[in-house]
Structures are given as structure tokens and as C-alpha cells.
C-alpha positions in Angstrom: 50.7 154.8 124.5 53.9 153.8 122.1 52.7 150.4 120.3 55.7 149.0 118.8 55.0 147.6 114.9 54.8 143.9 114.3 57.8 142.2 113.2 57.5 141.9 109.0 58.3 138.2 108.3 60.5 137.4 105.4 59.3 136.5 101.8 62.2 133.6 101.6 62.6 130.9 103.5 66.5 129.1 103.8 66.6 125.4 104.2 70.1 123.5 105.2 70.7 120.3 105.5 73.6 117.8 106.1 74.5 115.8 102.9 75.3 112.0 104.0 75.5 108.6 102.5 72.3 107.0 103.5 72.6 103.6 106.3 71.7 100.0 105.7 67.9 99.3 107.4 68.1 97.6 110.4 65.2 95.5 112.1 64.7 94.1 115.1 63.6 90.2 114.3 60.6 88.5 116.5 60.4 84.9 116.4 59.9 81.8 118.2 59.1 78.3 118.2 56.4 76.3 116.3 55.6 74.6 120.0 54.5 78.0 121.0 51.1 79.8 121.2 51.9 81.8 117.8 53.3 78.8 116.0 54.5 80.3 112.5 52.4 83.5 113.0 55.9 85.8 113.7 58.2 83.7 111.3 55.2 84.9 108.2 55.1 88.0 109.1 59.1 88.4 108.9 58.8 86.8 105.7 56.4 89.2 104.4 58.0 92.1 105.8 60.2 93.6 102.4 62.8 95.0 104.4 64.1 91.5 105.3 66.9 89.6 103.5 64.8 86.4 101.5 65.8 83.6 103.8 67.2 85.1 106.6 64.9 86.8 107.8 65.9 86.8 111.4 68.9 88.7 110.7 68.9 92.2 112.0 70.4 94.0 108.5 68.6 94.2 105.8 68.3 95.2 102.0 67.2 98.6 102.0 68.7 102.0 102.7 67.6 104.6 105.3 67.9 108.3 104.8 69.9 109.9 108.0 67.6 110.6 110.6 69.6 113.5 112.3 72.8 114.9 111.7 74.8 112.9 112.8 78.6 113.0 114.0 81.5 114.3 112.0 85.2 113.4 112.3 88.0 115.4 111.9 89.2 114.8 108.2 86.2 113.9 107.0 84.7 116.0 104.1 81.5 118.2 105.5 78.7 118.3 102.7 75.7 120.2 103.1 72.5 121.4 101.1 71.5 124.9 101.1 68.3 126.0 99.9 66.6 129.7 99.4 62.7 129.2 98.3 60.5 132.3 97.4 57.6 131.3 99.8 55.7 134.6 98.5 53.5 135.7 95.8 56.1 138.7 95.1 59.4 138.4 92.8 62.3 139.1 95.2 65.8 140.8 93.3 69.2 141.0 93.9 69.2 138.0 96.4 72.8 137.1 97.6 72.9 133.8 99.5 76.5 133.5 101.7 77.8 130.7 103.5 80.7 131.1 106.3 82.2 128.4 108.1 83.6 129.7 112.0 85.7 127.5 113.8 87.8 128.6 116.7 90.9 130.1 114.6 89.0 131.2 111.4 86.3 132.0 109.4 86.4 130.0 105.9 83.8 131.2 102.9 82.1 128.1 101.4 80.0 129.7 98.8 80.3 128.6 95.6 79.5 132.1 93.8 80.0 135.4 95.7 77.6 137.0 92.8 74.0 137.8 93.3 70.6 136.5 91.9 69.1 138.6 89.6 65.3 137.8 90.2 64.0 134.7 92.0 59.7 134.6 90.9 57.4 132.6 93.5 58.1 129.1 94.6 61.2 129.3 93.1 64.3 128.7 94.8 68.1 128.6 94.8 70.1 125.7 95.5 73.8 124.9 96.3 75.9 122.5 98.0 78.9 123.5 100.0 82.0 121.0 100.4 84.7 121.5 103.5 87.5 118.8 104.4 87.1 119.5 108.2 90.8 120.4 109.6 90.3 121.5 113.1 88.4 119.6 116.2 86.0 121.2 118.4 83.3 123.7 117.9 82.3 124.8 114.0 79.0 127.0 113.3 77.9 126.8 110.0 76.4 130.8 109.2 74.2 131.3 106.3 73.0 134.8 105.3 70.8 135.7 102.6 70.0 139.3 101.6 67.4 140.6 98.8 65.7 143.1 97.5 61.3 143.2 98.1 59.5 144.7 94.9 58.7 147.6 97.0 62.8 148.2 96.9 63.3 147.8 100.5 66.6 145.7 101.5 66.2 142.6 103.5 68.7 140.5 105.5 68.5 137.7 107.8 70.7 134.9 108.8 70.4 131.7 110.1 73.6 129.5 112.2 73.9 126.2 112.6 75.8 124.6 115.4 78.3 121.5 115.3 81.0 119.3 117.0 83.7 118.0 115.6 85.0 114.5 116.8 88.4 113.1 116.6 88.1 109.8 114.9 91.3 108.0 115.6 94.3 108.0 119.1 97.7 107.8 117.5 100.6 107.0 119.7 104.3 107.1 118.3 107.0 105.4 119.9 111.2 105.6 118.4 114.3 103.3 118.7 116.8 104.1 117.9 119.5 102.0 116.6 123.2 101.2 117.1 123.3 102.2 113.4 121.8 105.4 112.2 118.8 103.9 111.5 115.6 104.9 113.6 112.2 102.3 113.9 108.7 104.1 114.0 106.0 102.2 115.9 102.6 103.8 115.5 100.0 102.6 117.7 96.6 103.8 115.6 93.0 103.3 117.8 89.5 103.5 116.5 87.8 105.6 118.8 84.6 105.9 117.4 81.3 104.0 117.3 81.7 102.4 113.6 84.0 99.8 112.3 86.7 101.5 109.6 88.5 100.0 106.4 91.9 101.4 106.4 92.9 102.1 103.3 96.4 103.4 103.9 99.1 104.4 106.7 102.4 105.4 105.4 104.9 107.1 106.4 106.1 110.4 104.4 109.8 110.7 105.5 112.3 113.8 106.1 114.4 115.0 103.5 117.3 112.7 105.3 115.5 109.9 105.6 114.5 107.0 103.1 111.9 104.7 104.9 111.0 101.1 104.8 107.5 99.6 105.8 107.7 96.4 107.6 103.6 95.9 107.6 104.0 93.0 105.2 106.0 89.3 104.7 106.9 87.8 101.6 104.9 84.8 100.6 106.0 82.6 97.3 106.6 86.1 95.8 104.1 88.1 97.2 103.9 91.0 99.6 101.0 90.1 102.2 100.1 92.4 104.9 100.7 91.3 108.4 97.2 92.4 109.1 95.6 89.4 106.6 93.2 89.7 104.1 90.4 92.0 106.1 91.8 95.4 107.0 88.6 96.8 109.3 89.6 98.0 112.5 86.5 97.5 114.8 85.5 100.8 117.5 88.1 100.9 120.4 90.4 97.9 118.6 94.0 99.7 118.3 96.3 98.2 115.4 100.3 98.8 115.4 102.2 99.8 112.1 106.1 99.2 112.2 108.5 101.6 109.6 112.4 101.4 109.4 114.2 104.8 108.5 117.3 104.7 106.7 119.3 107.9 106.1 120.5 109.2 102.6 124.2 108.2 101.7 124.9 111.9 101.5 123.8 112.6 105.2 125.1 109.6 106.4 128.7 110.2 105.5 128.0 113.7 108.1 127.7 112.2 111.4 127.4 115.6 113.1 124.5 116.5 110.7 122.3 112.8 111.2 123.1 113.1 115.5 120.6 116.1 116.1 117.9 115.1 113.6 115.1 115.0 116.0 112.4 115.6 112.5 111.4 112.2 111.3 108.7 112.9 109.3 104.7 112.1 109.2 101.8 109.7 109.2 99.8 109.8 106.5 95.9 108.0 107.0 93.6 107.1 104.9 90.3 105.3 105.7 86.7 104.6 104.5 83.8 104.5 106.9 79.8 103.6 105.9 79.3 103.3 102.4 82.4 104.3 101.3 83.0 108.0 103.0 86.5 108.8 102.9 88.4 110.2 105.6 92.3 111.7 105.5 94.3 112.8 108.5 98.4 113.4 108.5 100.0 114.1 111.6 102.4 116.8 112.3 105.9 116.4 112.2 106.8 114.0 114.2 110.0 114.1 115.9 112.3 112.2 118.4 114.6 112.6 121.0 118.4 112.8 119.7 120.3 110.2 120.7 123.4 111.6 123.0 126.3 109.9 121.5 129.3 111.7 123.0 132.1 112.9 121.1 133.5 109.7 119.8 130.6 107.0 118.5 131.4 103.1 117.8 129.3 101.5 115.5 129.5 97.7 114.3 129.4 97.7 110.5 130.1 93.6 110.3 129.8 90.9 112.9 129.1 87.3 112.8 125.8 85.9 114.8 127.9 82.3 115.1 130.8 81.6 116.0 133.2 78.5 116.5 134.7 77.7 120.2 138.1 79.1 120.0 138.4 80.2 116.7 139.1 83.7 115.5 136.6 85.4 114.3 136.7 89.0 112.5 134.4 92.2 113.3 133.9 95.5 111.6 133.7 98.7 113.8 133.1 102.0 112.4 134.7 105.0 114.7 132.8 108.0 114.4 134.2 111.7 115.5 130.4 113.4 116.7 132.5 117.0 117.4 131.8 119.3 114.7 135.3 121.4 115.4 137.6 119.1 117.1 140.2 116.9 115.3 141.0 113.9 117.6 144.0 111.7 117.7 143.1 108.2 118.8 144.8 105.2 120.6 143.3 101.7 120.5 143.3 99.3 123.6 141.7 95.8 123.6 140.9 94.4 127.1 140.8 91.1 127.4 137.4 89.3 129.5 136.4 86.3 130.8 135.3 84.8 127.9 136.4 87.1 125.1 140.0 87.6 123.9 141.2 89.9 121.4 143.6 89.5 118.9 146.3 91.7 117.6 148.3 94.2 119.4 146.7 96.4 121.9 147.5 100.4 122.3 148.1 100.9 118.7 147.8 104.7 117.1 144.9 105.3 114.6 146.1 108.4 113.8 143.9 111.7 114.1 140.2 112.3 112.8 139.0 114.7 111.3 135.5 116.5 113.1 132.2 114.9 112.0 134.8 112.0 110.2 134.8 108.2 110.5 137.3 105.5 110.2 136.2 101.8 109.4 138.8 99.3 111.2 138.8 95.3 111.0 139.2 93.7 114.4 139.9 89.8 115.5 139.4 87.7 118.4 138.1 84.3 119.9 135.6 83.2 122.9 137.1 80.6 125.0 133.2 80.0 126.7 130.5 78.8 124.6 126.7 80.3 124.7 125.6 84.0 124.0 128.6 86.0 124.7 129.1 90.1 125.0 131.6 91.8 122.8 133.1 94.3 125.1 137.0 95.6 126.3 137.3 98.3 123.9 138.8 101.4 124.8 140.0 104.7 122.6 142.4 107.2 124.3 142.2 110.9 122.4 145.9 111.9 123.4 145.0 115.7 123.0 142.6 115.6 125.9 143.5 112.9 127.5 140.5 111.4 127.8 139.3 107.7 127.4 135.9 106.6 126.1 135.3 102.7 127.2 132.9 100.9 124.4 131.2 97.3 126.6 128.4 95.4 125.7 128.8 96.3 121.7 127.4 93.4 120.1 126.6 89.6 121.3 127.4 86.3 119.3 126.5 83.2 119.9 129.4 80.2 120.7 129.0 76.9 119.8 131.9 74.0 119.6 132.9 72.3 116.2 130.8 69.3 116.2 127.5 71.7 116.7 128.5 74.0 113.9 129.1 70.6 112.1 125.6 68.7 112.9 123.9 72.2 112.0 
């Protein structure tokens, strides 16, 4: 009869465990009335009870800390700490013990150790200790495998190793949205929501542009000279509470002056996000690049470089329009027409030759006319003929002013 050997335990013994900032102690408060059967019997022993706050007692939080209790979730961009411990549980001195830490997530495997080289000796009840730091990256499954190998005194090679299994959560829902502007100019709103179970202190959300781009925040108003934030003084966003952040981009004078280069930049740029959770922990996230859809101009663009938002009843008024050729290879030779509407007449002579542009070229040109209605009015009847194709783009709608009558403008 074949009796198979008993299994030979192992002279060390590996320890891990999760490094975390410790919580605030909470109670749960038992009181009641003097009228009633206990009288001031709950109230004393609430006062007596250290982990109270002197004098409100029936609060829930307290003074004290509490060590975690389990693991615990972990966020993407958070940083993962843990403890990792190797004690000599034996009366035997152990050599050449090599303690490795791995990280497997579903793309890669990442090293943690903090030394690769191995322990020359480790005598009883003596132990080896290290702490392993990893800014989590990736969302979903991570196994934390720890492996130690030594050497017995009897020169036989041991190996065992132990794995640890973990989620990892996705701390916040971001939600882009782009407008894009008559100018070249492009607005970001980014919808950011707390989707965990703990409030957060955001400590910053900016916006790290393209190389084309220089970017504005509109988060904050000026106050007798100061920049506050539209958010006021307390920036904790509460679980499931979702908090919009506004940014204006602007491109570079030497990629604005190339309207065929700025039309098909769909790269904006990314969201940078910084925020602090329980006692201070720190998490960082950016976004990829975020990108927009190009907006389809056509081959010739009008743009209004200068227009007033008032206006007198039946008084000229000047405009700025900036004619833009979007083809990157075909010159164009343009003719002006003004078309007169209901409430909007144009002054100056209509059909006139602006001569040819140049591809990816623009051409400023000052305009004048009059609205004969008052209220909000629409700038449209514009029209621009290229001669070589023969084709004509019709420009309605550009711009709206409002029309008031002398004596208004006068009282105002």
C-alpha cells in the first residue's frame, strides 16, 4: 500500500496587508427624555463614554480614529499601499530568502518590489518588512502575487506563494460636451459625477490644451479684484452630486492665420483631476485625448470679426466680416451681393469684385447698412459668387442686433 508523505509546512510565514489612512469613530447615540423611565441614565452614560465629542455627545462622529476594518475599496487613480511581511516562525536560521511582489492586471504584470536582491540569513522571529506603492492605472480585476523563496539549513530550496485578490472601482463619470463657435474658438463643458460612497474635495480640474490651442477657464467671476470660483467657498462634491466645469479654447495666432490647418482639428486636449478623499488621500486621473467633431464649413467660411449689439432705428451702422477660403488647392475669385430684407438694408453697391483668394487665405472687408424695424433683428442677404465655378454660397442668419429708436438710445 503506497502512503503518500505529509505535506512539510514552511518555516516562514508572509503577512500582507492594505496600508490606509485610518476613519473618524462613529457611534450610534441613545438618549431620551428626563420624563422617561431612564431619566438621565443614557445621557451619563454618553457622557462617560470617551469616544464622544465633550458636549455633543449625541452626535454620531467622534474624536477618535479607527484602524480599517477590511480592505476596503480602491479607485482608479488612487495610490495602492500595502505592507508585506516575511517572519521566521521557526527555531532554524533560513538563507538566501528572496521576497517578490508582482502586480497582474488584465494587460500587464508590474514588479512592485523594492529590492530584487536576496536576504542573506533571517535567525528566528525575525522578519522582513517592506511596503510596496502603485498609482492604480487600469479598472477592473488586479491580483496582488507575493512569492518568497529560501534556503532551510539542511540546504533544501523552498518556494511558496501567496495571491491576493482585488477590484478596482472607477471613482468619477465624466461627460464632455463641444460648441463650436462662429469664430474659431471651441467651449468645453465637462460634466464630472461622484460616483462613489464618500464625499470628495476637488482640488483641481484643468484643462491641458493641444499644441493649437490656448485655453481659458471660465470656473470663476471677478469680485472687487478677486478671482472667486463659481462653485463658492466649499469645493466637496457629495456621492452621486455631478458638478459642470466650463473652458474657452482659443487657437495660436500662427494656426489661426491657416484656416485649412484649424477646420480639421478634431484633438482638443485633456482633463486633468485632482481630488482628496478621507483624511487627505489623494487621487489623480487625466482623460484621454479628447476630441470633437470638425465643424463642416464648406469651401468658403464667413466669420464676423466686429458688430455692434445696439443699434439706432435707421441709422447706418458698420460690420466686420472676415471671408475665409477653407480649400487647401483652389484659388477662388469672388463677387459680393447684398440682398436687401424686410427689415435690413444694405448699404453700398451690390455685385462688386473682391478679387481672387488665395487657398487656406482670408480677406477682412468693412460692410454698412440700416434696420428700418426696431427689436432683435437677423443680419442676413449676403451672397459670394466664385466666377470660376460658378457657384454661389448664401451667408443668412450671421449675426443679430438689437433696434431701438433715438429717444431709447437717449434715456439709456
Amino acid at each position: 500500500m503506497e502512503v503518500n508523505p505529509p505535506k512539510q509546512e514552511h518555516l516562514l510565514a508572509l503577512k500582507v496587508m492594505r496600508l490606509t489612512k485610518p476613519t473618524l469613530f462613529t457611534n450610534i447615540p441613545v438618549t431620551c427624555e428626563e420624563k422617561d423611565l431612564p431619566g438621565d441614565l443614557f445621557n451619563q452614560l454618553m457622557r462617560d463614554d470617551p469616544s464622544t465629542v465633550n458636549g455633543a455627545e449625541i452626535l454620531m462622529l467622534g474624536e477618535m480614529l479607527t484602524l480599517p476594518q477590511n480592505f476596503g475599496n480602491i479607485f482608479l487613480g488612487e495610490t495602492f499601499s500595502s505592507y508585506i511581511s516575511v517572519h521566521n516562525d521557526s527555531n532554524q536560521v533560513v538563507k538566501d530568502i528572496l521576497v517578490k511582489a508582482d502586480l497582474q492586471t488584465s494587460s500587464q504584470r508590474l514588479n512592485l518590489s523594492a529590492s530584487n536582491a536576496a536576504v542573506s540569513e533571517l535567525k528566528p522571529d525575525c522578519c522582513i518588512d517592506d511596503v510596496i506603492h502603485h498609482e492604480v492605472k487600469e479598472i477592473g480585476t488586479h491580483i496582488l502575487v507575493c512569492a518568497v523563496s529560501y534556503t532551510t539549513q539542511g540546504g533544501e530550496k523552498m518556494y511558496f506563494r501567496k495571491f491576493f485578490k482585488f477590484q478596482v472601482l472607477k471613482p468619477l463619470d465624466v461627460k464632455t460636451k463641444f460648441y463650436n463657435a462662429e469664430t474659431d474658438e471651441v467651449f468645453l463643458e465637462a460634466q464630472i459625477q461622484n460616483i462613489t460612497t464618500s464625499p470628495m474635495f476637488m482640488e483641481k480640474v484643468s484643462l491641458e490644451p493641444s499644441i493649437m490651442y490656448n485655453v481659458a477657464e471660465l470656473n470663476s467671476v471677478n469680485q472687487a479684484g478677486e478671482c472667486v470660483t463659481t462653485f463658492g467657498s466649499r469645493t466637496y462634491l457629495q456621492p452621486m452630486d455631478t458638478r459642470q466645469y466650463l473652458y474657452c479654447l482659443k487657437p495660436k495666432k500662427e494656426f489661426a492665420e491657416k484656416a485649412g490647418i484649424i477646420k480639421g482639428v478634431t484633438v482638443i486636449g485633456k482633463l486633468d483631476i485632482v481630488w482628496k478623499t478621507n483624511l487627505g488621500e489623494r487621487g489623480r486621473l487625466q482623460t484621454s485625448q479628447l476630441q470633437r467633431m470638425a465643424p463642416g464649413y464648406g469651401d468658403v467660411r464667413l466669420s464676423l470679426e466686429a458688430i455692434p449689439d445696439t443699434v439706432i432705428l435707421e441709422e447706418p451702422f458698420h460690420i466686420t466680416c472676415k471671408i475665409t477660403n477653407c480649400s487647401s488647392e483652389r484659388t477662388m475669385d469672388l463677387v459680393l451681393e447684398m440682398c436687401n430684407t424686410n427689415s435690413i438694408h444694405w448699404c453700398g453697391i451690390s455685385g462688386r469684385q473682391l478679387g481672387k483668394l488665395h487657398p487656406s487665405s482670408s480677406l477682412c472687408l468693412a460692410l454698412t447698412l440700416l434696420s428700418s424695424v426696431q427689436g432683435l433683428q437677423s443680419v442676413s442677404g449676403l451672397r459670394l459668387t466664385d466666377t470660376f465655378l460658378k457657384r454661389t454660397y448664401e451667408y443668412d442668419d450671421i449675426a443679430q442686433v438689437c433696434v431701438v429708436s433715438s429717444a431709447t438710445k437717449v434715456e439709456s
